[in-house]
C-alpha positions, 0 to 999 in steps of 0.5 A: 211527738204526738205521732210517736205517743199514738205509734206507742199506745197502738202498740200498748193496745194491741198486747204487744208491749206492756207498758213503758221500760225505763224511763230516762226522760225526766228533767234534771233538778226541779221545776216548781211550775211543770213539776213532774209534767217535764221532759227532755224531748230527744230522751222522751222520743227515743224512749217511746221508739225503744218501747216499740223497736222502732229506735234506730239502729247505728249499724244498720244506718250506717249499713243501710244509709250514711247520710241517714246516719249523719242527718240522725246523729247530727240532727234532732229528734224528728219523727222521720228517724222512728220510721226507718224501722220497726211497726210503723217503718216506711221507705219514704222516711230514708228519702226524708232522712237522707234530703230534708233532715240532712240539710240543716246539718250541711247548711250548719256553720262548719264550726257547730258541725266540729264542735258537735264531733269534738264533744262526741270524741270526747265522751268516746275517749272519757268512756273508753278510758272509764272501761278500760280502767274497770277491767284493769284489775281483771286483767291481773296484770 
C-alpha cells in the first residue's frame, strides 16, 4: 500500500494531479475504535491508481495479457497490477503478474474459483437486467 500512497504524492507533487477524485474507499457502518482512519484496502488501492491512470485496464490486459487478467480479476490487490500501466509502468510487473500472482489463484480449490465466477455472473446479470429495465421506457415500446 505504502509503494502506491508514495506513486500518488509524487505524482500530487509534481502538478500532475490535484488531489484525491472520489473517494470509495471508506468502510461501511461505524467503527468507534478506528473512527474515520478505515478503509477497504482493494478500494483504497484502486482509487489512488485511478487518481494517477495507473488502474488496469480490462481491454488492454485482456488484449495484452490473459493470464495478467486472470491473476488481477481472481487475485488482490497487490502492487504488481498498479504497474502494468501508467507513470511508474514497468514490463517486469507482467511477468509478476502472469507467474507469482497467478499461482494462488491456479493452487485455489476449483470450487472457490466457480464460486468467485458465479457471483461475478450474478452481479452481471442483476445489473444487466437493472439496465435494461431503466431504458425500457425510452424505448416506448
Amino acid at each position: 500500500m505504502s509503494e502506491l500512497q508514495v506513486f500518488w504524492w509524487i505524482q500530487r507533487l509534481k502538478g500532475a494531479i490535484d488531489g484525491p477524485n472520489k473517494i470509495t474507499y471508506k468502510l461501511l457502518g461505524d467503527n468507534t475504535r478506528t473512527e474515520s482512519y478505515s478503509v477497504d484496502y482493494g478500494a483504497y488501492m484502486h482509487d489512488l491508481a485511478r487518481d494517477i491512470g495507473a488502474d488496469p485496464s480490462i481491454q488492454e490486459l485482456m488484449l495484452k495479457s490473459p493470464k495478467s487478467l486472470i491473476a488481477w480479476a481472481m487475485g488482490q490487490a497487490y502492487i504488481s497490477f498498479f504497474r502494468l500501466r501508467g507513470p511508474f509502468a514497468t514490463s517486469k510487473a507482467y511477468e509478476i503478474s502472469e507467474n507469482e500472482l497467478l499461482r494462488p489463484v491456479k493452487q485455489r480449490p476449483i470450487i472457490s474459483n466457480l464460486v468467485f465466477i458465479g457471483i461475478f455472473f450474478i452481479f452481471l446479470g442483476a445489473n444487466t437486467a437493472a439496465a435494461l429495465l431503466s431504458v425500457l421506457p425510452l424505448l416506448n415500446l
